[in-house]
TIKOL-736512 format. One record per residue (C-alpha): residue number from 1; x negated, y, z. Coordinates in steps of 0.02 Angstrom, whole numbers. Example, Ala and Ser with C-alpha at 12.3 -4.5 7.8 and 13.67 -1.06 7.14 Angstrom:
2
<site 1, <-615, -225, 390>>;
<site 2, <-684, -53, 357>>;
//
This chain:
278
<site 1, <0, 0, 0>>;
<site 2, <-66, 186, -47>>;
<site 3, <-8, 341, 46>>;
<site 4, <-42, 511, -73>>;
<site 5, <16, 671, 56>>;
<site 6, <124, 550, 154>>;
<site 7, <234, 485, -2>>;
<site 8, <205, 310, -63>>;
<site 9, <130, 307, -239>>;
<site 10, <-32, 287, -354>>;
<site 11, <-46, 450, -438>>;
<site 12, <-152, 602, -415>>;
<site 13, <-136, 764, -536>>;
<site 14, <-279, 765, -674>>;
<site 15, <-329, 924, -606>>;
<site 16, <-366, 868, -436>>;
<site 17, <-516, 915, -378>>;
<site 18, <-564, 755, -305>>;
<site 19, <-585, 660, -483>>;
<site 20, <-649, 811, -585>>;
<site 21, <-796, 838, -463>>;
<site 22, <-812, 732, -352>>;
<site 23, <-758, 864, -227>>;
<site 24, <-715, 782, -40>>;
<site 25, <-749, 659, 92>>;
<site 26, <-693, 483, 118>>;
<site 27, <-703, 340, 278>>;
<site 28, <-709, 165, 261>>;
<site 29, <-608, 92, 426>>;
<site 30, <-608, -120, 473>>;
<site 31, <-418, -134, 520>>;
<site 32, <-423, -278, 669>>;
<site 33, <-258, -359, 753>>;
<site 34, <-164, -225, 639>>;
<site 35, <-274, -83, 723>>;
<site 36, <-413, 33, 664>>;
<site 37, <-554, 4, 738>>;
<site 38, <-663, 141, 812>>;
<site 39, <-518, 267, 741>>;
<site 40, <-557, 421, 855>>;
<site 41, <-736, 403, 785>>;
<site 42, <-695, 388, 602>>;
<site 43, <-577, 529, 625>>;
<site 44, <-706, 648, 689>>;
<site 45, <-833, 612, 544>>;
<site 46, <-694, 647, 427>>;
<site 47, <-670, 820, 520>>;
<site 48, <-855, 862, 509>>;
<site 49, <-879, 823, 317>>;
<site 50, <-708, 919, 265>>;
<site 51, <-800, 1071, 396>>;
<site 52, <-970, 1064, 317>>;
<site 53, <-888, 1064, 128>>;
<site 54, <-766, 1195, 188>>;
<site 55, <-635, 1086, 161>>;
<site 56, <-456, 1100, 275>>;
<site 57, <-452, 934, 374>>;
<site 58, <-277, 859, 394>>;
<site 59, <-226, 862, 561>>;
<site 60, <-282, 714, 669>>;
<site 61, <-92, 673, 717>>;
<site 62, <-22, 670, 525>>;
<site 63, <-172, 557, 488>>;
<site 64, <-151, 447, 640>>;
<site 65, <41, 417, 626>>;
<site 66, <21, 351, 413>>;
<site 67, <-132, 278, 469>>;
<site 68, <-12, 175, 588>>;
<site 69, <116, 162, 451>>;
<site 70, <0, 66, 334>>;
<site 71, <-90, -49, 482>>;
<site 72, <99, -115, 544>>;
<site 73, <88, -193, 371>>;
<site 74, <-85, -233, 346>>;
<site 75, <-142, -434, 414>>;
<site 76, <-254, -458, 555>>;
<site 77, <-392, -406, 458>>;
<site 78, <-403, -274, 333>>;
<site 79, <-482, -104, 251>>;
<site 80, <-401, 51, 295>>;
<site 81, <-486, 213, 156>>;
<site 82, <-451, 395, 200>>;
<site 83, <-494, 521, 63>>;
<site 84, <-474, 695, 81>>;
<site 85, <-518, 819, -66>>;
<site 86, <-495, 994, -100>>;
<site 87, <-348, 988, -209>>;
<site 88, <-309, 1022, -360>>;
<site 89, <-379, 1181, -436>>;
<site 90, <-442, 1260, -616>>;
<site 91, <-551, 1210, -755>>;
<site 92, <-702, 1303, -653>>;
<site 93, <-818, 1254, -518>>;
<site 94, <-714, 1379, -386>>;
<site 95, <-583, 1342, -276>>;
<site 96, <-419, 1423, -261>>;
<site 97, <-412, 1558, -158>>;
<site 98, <-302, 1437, -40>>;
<site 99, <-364, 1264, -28>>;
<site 100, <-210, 1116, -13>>;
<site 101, <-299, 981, 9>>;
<site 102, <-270, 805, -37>>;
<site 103, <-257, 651, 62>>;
<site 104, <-253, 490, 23>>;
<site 105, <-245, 309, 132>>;
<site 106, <-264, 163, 73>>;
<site 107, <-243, -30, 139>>;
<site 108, <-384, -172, 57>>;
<site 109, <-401, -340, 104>>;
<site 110, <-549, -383, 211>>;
<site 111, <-701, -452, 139>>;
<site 112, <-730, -632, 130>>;
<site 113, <-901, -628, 192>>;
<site 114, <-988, -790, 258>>;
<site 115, <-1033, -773, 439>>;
<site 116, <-1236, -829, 373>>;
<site 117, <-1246, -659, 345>>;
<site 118, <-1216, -602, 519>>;
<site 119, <-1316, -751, 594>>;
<site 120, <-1440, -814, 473>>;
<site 121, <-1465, -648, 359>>;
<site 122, <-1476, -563, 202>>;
<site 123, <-1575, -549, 37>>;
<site 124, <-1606, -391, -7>>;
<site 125, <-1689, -309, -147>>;
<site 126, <-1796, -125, -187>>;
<site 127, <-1673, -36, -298>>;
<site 128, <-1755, 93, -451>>;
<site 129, <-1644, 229, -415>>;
<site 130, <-1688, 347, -282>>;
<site 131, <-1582, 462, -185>>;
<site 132, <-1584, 621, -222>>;
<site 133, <-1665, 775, -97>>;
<site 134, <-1510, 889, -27>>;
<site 135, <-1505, 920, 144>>;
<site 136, <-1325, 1038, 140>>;
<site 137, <-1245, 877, 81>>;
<site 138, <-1373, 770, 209>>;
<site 139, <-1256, 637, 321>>;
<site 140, <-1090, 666, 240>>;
<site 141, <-993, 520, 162>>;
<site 142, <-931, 636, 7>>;
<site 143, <-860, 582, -126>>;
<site 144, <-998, 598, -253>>;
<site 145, <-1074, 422, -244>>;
<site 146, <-1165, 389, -419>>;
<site 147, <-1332, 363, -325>>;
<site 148, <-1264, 208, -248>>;
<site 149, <-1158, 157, -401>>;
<site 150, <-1321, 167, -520>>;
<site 151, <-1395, 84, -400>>;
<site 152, <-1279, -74, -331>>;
<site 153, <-1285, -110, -553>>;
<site 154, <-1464, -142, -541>>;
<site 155, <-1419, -337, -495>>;
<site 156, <-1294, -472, -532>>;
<site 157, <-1356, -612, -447>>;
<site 158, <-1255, -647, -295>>;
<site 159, <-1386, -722, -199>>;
<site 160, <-1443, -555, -162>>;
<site 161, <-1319, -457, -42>>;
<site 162, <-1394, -263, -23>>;
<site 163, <-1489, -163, -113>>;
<site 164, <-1642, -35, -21>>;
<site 165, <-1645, 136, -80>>;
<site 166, <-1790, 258, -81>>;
<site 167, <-1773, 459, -99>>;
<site 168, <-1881, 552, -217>>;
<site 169, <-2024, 578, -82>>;
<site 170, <-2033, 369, -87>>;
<site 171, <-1984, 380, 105>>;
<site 172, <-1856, 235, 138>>;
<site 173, <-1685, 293, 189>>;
<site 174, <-1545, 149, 184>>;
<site 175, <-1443, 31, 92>>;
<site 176, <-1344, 59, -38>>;
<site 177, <-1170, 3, 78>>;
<site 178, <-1283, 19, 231>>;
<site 179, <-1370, 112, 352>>;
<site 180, <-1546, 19, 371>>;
<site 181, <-1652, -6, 538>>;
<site 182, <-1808, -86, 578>>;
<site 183, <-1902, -151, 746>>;
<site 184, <-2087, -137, 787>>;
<site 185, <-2159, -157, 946>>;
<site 186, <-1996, -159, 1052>>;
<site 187, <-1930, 0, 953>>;
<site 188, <-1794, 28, 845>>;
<site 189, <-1841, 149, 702>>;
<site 190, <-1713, 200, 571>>;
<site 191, <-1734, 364, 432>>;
<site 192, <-1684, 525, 513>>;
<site 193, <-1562, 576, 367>>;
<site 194, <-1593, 762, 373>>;
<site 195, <-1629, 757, 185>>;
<site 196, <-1507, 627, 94>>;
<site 197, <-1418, 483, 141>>;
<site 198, <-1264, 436, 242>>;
<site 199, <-1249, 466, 440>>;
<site 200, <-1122, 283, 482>>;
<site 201, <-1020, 290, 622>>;
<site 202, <-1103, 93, 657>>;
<site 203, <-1277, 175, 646>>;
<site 204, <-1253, 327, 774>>;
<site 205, <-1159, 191, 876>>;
<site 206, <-1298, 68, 890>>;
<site 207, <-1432, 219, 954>>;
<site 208, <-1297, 263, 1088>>;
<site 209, <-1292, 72, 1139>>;
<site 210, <-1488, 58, 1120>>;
<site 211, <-1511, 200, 1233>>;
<site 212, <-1385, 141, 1361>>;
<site 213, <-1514, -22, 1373>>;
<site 214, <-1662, 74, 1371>>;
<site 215, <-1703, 32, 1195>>;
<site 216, <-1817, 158, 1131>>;
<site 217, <-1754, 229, 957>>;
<site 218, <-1859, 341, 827>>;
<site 219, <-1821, 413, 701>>;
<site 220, <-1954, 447, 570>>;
<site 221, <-1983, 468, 390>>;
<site 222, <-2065, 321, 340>>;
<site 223, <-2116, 224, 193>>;
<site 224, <-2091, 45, 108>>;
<site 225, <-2258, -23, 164>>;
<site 226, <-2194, 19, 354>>;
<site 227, <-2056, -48, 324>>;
<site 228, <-2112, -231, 278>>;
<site 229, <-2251, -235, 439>>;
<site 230, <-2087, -211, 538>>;
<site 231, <-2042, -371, 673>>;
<site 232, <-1846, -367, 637>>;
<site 233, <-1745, -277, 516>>;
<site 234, <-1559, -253, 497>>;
<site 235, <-1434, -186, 412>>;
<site 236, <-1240, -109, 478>>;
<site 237, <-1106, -12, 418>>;
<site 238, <-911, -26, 486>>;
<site 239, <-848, -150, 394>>;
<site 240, <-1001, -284, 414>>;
<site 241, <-1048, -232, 573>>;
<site 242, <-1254, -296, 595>>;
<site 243, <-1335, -391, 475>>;
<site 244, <-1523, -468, 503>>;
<site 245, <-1626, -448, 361>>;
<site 246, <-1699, -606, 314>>;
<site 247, <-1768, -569, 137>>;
<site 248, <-1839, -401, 28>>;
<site 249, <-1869, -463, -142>>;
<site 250, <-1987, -601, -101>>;
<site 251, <-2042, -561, 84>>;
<site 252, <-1959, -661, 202>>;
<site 253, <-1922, -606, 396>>;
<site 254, <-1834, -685, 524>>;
<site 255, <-1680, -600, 654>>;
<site 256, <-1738, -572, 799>>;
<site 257, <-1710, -545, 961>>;
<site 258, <-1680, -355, 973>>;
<site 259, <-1563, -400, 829>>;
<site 260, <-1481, -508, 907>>;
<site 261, <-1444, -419, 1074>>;
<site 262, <-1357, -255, 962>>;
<site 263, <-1282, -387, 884>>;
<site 264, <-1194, -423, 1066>>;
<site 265, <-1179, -257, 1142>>;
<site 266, <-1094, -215, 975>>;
<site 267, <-977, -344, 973>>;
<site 268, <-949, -315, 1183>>;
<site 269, <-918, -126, 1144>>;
<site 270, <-795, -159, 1021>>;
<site 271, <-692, -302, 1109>>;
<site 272, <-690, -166, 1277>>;
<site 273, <-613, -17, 1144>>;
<site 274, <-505, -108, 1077>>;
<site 275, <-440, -158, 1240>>;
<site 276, <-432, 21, 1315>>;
<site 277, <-319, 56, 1177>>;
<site 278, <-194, -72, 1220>>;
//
């Protein structure tokens, strides 16, 4: 089922700002026991991508009630999408002088993803395309994704799950779904993001939860050759949750143990929320 402004349907005006320029924010949101999960955090991303594009955020309560609309019909598991875009507007680059925006909901089914990913691992491989330097658009999950679509073609073989993606300066930065960490000497490093890439709601979530353990977390520029001297590496977003690493083109790791314990305090924080909300 698709929500466009509230109304059931499938159709958005040609003019809409959102398909002629890629002009708004979106969140990706695992639906569990007919309930989004880690709402209130998806909600506030949403807020701070529409702020730093300057684009009116719907009001958490309109958004919240059709969010609830769609989840009463979704099954136990399931993909809730929120897109929000500027509207529709002119042939030009500029806005209307009064923004409407546009929001959209959507309910997927869940992946069917084999749980060897979450305990045995992924292959990955380096992807060709490199993200782009532009730190105004640095962190926010807009719409204009071609970096990640160029680069998710680069393979067909389904042996290999995720694809690693470099910016410009050759300074690793993520997946091209994910937000990419690695362990070396009992610390959790992942790519600072002040330049390019996406800032996941799983990824700030796991350096609140490694700092409530004492885990040390840094957050450096750093480069392929680090990355493969690393002890443990992982993957996450919100719809996988963590992912070990077990394979980058033909270097093998193993999960470990540091891995394995986000893994768990992950999993714990999430069963406690969703209990809360009860």
């Amino acid at each position: 089922m698709l929500l466009v402004n509230g109304e059931p349907g499938e159709t958005l005006p040609v003019s809409d700002r959102g398909l002629q320029y890629g002009d708004g924010v979106f969140e990706t949101i695992e639906i569990n026991g007919q309930r989004p999960v880690f709402f209130d955090r998806h909600l506030k991303r949403l807020e701070d991508g529409c702020r730093r594009l300057a684009i009116p955020c719907p009001a958490f309560g309109r958004l919240t009630e059709e969010a609830g609309l769609l989840c009463q019909q979704a099954p136990a598991r399931a993909v809730l999408k929120i897109l929000v875009t500027s509207g529709s507007g002119g042939r030009g680059y500029r806005r209307p002088e009064a923004i409407q925006a546009t929001r959209i909901l959507s309910l997927h089914p869940y992946p069917d993803y084999p749980d060897a990913f979450a305990t045995q691992g992924i292959n990955t491989r380096l992807c060709g395309t490199r993200l782009g330097i532009n730190p105004a658009l640095a962190g926010i999950k807009h719409l204009n994704r071609l970096e990640q679509v160029l680069a998710r073609a680069e393979w067909s073989d389904q042996g290999i799950q995720e694809g690693i993606m470099l910016d410009s300066n050759d300074q690793v930065i993520e997946g091209t779904m994910t937000n990419l960490f690695y362990v070396k000497n009992h610390a959790l490093h992942t790519a600072p993001l002040t330049q390019c890439g996406i800032a996941g709601i799983i990824r700030n979530l796991i350096m609140e939860l490694a700092d409530q353990h004492d885990l040390r977390v840094k957050q450096p520029n750093y480069t392929l050759e680090q990355l493969v001297s690393a002890d443990e590496i992982f993957v996450c977003n919100s719809i996988i949750g963590i992912w070990p690493v077990k394979q980058i083109d033909r270097l093998a790791f193993e999960p470990g143990p540091i891995t394995r314990k986000l893994q768990q305090w992950l999993a714990d924080y999430q069963q406690e929320t969703l209990r809360s909300e009860q």
